[in-house]
N, CA, C and O atoms as a GROMACS GRO file, in nm:
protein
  432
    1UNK      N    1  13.420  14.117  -3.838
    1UNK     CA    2  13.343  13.996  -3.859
    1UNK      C    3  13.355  13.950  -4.004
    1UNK      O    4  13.396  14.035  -4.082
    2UNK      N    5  13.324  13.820  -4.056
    2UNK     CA    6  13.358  13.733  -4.145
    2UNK      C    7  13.247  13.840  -4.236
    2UNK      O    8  13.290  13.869  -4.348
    3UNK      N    9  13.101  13.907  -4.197
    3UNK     CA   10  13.031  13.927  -4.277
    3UNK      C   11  13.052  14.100  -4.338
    3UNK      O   12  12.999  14.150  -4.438
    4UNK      N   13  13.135  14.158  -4.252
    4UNK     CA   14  13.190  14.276  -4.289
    4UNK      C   15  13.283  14.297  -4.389
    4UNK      O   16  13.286  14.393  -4.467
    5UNK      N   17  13.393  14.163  -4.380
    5UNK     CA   18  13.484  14.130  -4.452
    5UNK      C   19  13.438  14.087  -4.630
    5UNK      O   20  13.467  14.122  -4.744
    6UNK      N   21  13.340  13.981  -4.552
    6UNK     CA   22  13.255  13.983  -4.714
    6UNK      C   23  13.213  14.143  -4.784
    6UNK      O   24  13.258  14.176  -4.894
    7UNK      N   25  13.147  14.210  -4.726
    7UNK     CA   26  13.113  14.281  -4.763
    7UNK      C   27  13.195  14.402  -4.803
    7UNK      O   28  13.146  14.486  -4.879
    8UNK      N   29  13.292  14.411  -4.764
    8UNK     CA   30  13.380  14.469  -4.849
    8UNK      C   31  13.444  14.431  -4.937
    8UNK      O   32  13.490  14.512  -5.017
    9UNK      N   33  13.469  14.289  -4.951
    9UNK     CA   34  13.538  14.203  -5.085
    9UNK      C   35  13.426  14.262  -5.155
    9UNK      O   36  13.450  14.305  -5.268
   10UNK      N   37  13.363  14.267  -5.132
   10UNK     CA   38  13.216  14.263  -5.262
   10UNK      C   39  13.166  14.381  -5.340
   10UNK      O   40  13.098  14.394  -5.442
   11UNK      N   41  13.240  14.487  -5.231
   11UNK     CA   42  13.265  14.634  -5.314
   11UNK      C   43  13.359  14.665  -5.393
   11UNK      O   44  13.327  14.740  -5.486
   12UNK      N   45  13.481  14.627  -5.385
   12UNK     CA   46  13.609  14.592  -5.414
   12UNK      C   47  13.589  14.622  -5.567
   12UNK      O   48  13.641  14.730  -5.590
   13UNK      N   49  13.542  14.576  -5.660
   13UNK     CA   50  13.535  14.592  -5.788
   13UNK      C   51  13.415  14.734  -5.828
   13UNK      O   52  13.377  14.762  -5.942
   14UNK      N   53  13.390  14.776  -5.751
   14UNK     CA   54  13.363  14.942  -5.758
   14UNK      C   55  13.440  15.006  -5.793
   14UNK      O   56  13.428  15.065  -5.900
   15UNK      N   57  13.553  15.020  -5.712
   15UNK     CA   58  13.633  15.115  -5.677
   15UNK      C   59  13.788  15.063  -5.724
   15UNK      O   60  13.895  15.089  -5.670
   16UNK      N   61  13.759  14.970  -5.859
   16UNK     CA   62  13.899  14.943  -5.908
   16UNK      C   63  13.847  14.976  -6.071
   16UNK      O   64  13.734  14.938  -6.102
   17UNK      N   65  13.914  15.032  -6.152
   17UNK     CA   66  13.909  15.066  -6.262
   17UNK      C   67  13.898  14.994  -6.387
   17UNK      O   68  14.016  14.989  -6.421
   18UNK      N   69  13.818  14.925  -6.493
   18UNK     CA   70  13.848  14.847  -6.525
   18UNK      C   71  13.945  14.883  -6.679
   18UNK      O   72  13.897  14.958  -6.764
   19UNK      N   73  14.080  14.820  -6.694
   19UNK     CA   74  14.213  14.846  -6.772
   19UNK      C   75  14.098  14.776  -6.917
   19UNK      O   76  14.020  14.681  -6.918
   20UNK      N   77  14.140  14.885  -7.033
   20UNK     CA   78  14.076  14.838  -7.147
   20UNK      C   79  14.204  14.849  -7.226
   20UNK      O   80  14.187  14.873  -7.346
   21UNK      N   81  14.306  14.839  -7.192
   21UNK     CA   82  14.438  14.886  -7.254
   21UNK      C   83  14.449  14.744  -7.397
   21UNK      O   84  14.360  14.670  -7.439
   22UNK      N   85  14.599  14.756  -7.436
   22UNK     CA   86  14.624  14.607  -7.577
   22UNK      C   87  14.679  14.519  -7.435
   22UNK      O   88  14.707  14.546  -7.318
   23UNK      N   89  14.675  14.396  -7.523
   23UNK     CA   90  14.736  14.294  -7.468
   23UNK      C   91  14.883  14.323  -7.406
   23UNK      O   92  14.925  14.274  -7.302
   24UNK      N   93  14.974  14.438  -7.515
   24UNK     CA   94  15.087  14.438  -7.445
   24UNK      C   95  15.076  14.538  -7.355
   24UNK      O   96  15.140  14.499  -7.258
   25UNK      N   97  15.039  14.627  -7.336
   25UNK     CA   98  14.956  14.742  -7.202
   25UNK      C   99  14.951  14.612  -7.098
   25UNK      O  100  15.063  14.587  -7.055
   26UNK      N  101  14.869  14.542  -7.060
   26UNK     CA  102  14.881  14.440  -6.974
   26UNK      C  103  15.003  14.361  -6.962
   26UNK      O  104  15.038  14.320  -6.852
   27UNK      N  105  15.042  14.346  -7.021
   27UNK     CA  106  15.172  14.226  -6.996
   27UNK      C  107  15.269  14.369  -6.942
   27UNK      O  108  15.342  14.344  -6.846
   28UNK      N  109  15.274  14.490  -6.988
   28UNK     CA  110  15.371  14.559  -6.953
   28UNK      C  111  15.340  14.583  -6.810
   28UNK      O  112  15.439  14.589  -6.738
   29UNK      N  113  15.222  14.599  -6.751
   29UNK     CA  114  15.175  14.607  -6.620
   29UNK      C  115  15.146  14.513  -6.528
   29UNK      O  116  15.121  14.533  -6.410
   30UNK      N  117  15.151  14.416  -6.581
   30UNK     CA  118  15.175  14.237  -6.513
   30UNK      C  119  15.330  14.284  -6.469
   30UNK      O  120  15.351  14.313  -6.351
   31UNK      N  121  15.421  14.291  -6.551
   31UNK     CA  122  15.564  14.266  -6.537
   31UNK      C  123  15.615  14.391  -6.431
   31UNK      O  124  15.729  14.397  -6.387
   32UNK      N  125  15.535  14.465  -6.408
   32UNK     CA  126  15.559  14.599  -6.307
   32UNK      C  127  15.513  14.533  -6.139
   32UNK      O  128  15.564  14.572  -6.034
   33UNK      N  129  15.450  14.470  -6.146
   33UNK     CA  130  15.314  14.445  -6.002
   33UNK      C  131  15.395  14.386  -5.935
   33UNK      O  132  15.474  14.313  -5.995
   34UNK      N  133  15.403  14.397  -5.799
   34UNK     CA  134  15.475  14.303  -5.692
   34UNK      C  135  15.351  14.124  -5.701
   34UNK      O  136  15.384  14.020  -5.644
   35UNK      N  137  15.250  14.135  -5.765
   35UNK     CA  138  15.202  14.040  -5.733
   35UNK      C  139  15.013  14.038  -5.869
   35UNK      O  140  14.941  14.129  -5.911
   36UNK      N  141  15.010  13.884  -5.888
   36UNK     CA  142  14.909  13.932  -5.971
   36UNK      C  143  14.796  13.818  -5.891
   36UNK      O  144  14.828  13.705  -5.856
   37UNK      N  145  14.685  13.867  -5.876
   37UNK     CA  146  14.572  13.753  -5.821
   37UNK      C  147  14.486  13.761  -5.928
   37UNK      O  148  14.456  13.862  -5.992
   38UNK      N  149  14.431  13.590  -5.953
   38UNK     CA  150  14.361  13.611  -6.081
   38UNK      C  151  14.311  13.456  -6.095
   38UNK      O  152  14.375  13.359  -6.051
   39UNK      N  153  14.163  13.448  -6.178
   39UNK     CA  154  14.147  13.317  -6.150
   39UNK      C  155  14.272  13.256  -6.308
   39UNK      O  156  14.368  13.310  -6.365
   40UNK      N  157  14.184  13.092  -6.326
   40UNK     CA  158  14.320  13.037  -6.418
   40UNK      C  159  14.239  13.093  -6.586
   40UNK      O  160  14.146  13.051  -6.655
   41UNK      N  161  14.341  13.210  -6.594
   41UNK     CA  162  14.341  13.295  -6.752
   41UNK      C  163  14.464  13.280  -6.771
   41UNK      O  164  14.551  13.216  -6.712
   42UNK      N  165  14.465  13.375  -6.900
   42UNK     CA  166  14.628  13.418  -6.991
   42UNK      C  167  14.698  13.455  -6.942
   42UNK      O  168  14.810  13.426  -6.984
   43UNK      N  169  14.688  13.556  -6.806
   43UNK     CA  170  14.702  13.651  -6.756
   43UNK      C  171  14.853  13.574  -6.642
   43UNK      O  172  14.965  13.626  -6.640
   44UNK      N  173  14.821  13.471  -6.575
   44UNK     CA  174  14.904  13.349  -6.533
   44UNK      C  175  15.067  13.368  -6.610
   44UNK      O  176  15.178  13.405  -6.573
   45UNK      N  177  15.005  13.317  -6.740
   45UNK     CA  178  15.115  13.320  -6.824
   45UNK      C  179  15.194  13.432  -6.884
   45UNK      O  180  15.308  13.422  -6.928
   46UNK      N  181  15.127  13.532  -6.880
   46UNK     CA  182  15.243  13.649  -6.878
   46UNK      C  183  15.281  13.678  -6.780
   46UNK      O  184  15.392  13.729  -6.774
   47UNK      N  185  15.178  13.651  -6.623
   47UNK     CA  186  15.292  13.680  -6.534
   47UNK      C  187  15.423  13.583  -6.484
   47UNK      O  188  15.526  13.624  -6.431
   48UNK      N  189  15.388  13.443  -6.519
   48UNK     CA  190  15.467  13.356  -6.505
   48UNK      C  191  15.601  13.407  -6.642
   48UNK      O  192  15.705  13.354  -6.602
   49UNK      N  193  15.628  13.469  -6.751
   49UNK     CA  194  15.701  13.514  -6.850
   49UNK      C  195  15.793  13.588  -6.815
   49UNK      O  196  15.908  13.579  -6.857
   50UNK      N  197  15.744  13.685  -6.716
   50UNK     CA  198  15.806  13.807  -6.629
   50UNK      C  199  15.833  13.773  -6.532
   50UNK      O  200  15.933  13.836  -6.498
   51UNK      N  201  15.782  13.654  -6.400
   51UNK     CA  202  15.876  13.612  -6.316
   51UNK      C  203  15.751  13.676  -6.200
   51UNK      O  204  15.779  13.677  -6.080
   52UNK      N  205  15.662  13.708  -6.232
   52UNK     CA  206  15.572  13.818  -6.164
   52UNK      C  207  15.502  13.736  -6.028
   52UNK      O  208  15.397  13.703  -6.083
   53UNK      N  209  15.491  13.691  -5.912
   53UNK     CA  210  15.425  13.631  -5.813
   53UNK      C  211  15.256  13.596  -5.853
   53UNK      O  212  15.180  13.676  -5.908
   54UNK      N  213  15.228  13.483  -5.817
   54UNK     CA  214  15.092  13.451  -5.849
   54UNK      C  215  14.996  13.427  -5.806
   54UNK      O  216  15.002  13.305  -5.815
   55UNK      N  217  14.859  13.458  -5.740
   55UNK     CA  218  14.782  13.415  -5.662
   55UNK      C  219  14.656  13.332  -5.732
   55UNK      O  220  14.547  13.373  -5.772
   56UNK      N  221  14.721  13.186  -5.732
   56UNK     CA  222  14.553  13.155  -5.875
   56UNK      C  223  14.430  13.128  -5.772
   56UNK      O  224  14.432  13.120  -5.650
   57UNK      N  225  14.332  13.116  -5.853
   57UNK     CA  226  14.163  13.068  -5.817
   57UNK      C  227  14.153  12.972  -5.920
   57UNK      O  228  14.141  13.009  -6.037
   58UNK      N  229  14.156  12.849  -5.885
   58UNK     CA  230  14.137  12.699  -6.025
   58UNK      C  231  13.996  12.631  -5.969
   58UNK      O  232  13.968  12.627  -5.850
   59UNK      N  233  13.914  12.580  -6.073
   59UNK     CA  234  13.886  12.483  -6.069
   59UNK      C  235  13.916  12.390  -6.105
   59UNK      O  236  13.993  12.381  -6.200
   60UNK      N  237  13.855  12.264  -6.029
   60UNK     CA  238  13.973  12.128  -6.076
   60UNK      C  239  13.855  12.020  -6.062
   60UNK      O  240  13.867  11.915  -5.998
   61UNK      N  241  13.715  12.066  -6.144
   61UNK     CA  242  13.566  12.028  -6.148
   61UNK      C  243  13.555  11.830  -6.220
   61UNK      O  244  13.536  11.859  -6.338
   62UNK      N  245  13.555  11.753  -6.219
   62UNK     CA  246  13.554  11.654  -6.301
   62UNK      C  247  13.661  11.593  -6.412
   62UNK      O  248  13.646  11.555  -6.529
   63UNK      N  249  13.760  11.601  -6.334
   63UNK     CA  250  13.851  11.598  -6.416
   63UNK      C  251  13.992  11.528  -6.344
   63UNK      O  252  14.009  11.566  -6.228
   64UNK      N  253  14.082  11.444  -6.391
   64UNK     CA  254  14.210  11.392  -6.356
   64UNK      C  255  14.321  11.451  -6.411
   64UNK      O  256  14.415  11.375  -6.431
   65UNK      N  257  14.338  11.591  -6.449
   65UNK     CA  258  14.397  11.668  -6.504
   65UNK      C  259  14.470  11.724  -6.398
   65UNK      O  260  14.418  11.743  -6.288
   66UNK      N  261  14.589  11.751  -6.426
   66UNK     CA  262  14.707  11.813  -6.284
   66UNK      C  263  14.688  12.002  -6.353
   66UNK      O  264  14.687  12.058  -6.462
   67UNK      N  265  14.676  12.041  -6.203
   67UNK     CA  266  14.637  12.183  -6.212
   67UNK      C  267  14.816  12.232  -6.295
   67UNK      O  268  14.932  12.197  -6.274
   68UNK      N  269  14.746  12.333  -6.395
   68UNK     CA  270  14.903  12.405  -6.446
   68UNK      C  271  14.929  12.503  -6.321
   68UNK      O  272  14.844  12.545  -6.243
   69UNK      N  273  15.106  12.537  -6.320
   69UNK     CA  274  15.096  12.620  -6.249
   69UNK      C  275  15.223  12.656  -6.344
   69UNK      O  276  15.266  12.587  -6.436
   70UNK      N  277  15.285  12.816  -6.289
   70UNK     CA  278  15.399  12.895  -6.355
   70UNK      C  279  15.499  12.815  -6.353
   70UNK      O  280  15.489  12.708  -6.293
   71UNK      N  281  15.586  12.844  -6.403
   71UNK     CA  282  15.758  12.794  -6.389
   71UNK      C  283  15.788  12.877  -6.352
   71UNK      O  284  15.800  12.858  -6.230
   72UNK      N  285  15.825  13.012  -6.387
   72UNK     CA  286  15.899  13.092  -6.360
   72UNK      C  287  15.846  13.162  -6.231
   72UNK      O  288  15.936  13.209  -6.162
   73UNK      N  289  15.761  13.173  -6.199
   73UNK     CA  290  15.738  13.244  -6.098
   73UNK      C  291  15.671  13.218  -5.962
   73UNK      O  292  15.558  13.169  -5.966
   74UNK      N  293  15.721  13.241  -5.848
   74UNK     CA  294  15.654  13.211  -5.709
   74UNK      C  295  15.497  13.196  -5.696
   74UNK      O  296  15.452  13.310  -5.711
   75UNK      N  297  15.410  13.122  -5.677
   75UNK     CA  298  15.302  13.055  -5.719
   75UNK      C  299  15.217  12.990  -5.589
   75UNK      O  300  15.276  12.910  -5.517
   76UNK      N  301  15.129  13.013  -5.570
   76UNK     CA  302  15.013  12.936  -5.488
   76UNK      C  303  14.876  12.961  -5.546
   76UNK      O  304  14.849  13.029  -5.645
   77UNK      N  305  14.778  12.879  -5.452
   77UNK     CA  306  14.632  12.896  -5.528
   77UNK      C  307  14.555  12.839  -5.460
   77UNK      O  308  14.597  12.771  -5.366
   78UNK      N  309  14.404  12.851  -5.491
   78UNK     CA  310  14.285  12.845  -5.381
   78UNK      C  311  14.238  12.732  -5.480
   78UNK      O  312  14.281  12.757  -5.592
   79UNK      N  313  14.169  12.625  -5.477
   79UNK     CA  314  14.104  12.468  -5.551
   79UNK      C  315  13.990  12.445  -5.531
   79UNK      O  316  13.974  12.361  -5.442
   80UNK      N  317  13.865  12.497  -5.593
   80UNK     CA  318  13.765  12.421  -5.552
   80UNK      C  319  13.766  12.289  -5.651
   80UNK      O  320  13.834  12.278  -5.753
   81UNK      N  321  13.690  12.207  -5.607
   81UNK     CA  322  13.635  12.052  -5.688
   81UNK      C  323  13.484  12.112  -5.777
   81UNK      O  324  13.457  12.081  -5.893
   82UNK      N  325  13.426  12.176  -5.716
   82UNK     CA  326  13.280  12.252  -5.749
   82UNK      C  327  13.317  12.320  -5.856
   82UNK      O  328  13.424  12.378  -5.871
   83UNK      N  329  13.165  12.311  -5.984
   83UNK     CA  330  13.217  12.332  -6.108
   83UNK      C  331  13.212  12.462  -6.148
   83UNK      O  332  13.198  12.492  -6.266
   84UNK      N  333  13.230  12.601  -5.999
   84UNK     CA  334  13.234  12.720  -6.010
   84UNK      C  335  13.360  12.790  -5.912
   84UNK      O  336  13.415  12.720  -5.827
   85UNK      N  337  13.397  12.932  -5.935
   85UNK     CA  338  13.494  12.954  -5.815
   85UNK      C  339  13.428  13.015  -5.742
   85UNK      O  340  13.493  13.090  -5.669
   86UNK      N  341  13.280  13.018  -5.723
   86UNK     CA  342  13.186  13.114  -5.682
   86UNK      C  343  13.151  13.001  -5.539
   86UNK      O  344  13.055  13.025  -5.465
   87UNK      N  345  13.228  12.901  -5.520
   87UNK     CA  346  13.263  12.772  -5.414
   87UNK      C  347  13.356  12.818  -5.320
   87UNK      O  348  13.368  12.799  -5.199
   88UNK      N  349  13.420  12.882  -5.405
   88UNK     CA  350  13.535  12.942  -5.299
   88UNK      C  351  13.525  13.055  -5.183
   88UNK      O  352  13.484  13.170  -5.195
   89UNK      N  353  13.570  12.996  -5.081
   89UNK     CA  354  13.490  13.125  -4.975
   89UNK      C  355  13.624  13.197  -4.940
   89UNK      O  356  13.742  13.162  -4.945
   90UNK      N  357  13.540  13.346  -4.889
   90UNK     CA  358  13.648  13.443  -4.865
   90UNK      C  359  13.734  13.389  -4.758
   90UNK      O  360  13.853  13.420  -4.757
   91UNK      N  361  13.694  13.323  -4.682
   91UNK     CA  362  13.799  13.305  -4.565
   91UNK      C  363  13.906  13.186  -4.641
   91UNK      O  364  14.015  13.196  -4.585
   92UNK      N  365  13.909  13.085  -4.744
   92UNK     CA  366  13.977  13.005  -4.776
   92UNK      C  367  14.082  13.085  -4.861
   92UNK      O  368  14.199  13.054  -4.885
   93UNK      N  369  14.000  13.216  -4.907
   93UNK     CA  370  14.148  13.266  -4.968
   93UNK      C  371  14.217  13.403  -4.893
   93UNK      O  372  14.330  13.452  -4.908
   94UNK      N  373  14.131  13.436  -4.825
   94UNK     CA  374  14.212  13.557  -4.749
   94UNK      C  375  14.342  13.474  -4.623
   94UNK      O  376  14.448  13.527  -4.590
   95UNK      N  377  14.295  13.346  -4.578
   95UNK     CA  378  14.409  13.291  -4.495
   95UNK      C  379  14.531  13.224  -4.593
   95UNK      O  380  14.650  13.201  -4.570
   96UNK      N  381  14.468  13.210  -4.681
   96UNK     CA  382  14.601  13.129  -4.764
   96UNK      C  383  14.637  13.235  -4.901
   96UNK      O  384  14.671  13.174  -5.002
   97UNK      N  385  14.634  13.341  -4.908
   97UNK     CA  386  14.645  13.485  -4.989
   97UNK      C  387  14.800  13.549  -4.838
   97UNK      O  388  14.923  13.560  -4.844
   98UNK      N  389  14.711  13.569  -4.744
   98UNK     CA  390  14.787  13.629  -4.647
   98UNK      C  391  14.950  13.551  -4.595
   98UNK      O  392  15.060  13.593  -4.560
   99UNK      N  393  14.884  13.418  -4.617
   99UNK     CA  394  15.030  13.349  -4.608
   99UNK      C  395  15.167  13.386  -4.736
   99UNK      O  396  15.285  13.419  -4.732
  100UNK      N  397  15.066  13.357  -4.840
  100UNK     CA  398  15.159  13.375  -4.947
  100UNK      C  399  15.238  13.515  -4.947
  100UNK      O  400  15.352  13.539  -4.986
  101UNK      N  401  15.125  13.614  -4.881
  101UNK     CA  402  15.193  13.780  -4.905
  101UNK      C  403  15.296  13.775  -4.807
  101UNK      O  404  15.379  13.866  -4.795
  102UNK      N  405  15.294  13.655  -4.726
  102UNK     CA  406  15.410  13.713  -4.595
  102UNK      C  407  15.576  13.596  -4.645
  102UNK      O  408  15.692  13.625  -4.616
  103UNK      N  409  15.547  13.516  -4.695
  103UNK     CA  410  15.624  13.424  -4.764
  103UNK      C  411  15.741  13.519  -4.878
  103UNK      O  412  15.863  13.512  -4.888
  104UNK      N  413  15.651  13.594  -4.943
  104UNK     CA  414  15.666  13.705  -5.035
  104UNK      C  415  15.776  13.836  -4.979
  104UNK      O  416  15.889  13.861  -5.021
  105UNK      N  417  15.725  13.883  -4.907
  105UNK     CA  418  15.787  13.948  -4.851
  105UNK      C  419  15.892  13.929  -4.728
  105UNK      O  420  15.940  14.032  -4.682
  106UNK      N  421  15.927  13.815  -4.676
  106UNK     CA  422  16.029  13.733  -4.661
  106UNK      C  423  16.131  13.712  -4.773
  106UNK      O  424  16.250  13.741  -4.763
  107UNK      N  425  16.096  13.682  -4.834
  107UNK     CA  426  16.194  13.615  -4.935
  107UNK      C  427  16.232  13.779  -4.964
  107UNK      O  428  16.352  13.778  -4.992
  108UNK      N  429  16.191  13.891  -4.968
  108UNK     CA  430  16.288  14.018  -5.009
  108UNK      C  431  16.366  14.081  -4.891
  108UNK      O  432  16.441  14.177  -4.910
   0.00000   0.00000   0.00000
């Protein structure tokens, strides 16, 4: 069920470690990952540097501004208009997350 599913997204950051490493510790581990999900940070741009696959979370709140996305690297993303990503529901990104992972793994 949709509410089980929540509820395990929501543990999810329990049971992941949080990296206190340097900036280049991260970029060296961006450039390793089959894939990076992340809302719109720095983090984009080093993986877009390395070529690294991207899963963004943008807001695109009041504004006529064209969302950035990578150059270099295979790229999709979840959009709310709402001036939080806390708008974004699990089912809008687990169906369009799951597409991208199968797109992904096609292309190898």
């Amino acid at each position: 069920s949709t509410e089980s599913k929540l509820a395990q997204a929501n543990n999810i950051s329990d049971n992941i470690p949080v990296f206190s490493g340097s900036l280049d510790s991260v970029a060296a581990v961006i450039s390793l990952s089959a894939l990076l999900i992340t809302p719109d940070t720095s983090l984009v741009h080093i993986a877009s540097a390395s070529e690294t696959p991207v899963f963004g979370l943008f807001v695109h709140y009041n504004t006529d501004e064209v969302i950035w996305s990578p150059y270099k690297s295979r790229f999709d993303c979840v959009i709310t208009k709402e001036p939080t990503l806390e708008n974004i529901s699990f089912e809008q990104v687990s169906q369009k997350l799951s597409a991208f992972i199968k797109s992904l793994l096609q292309q190898n």
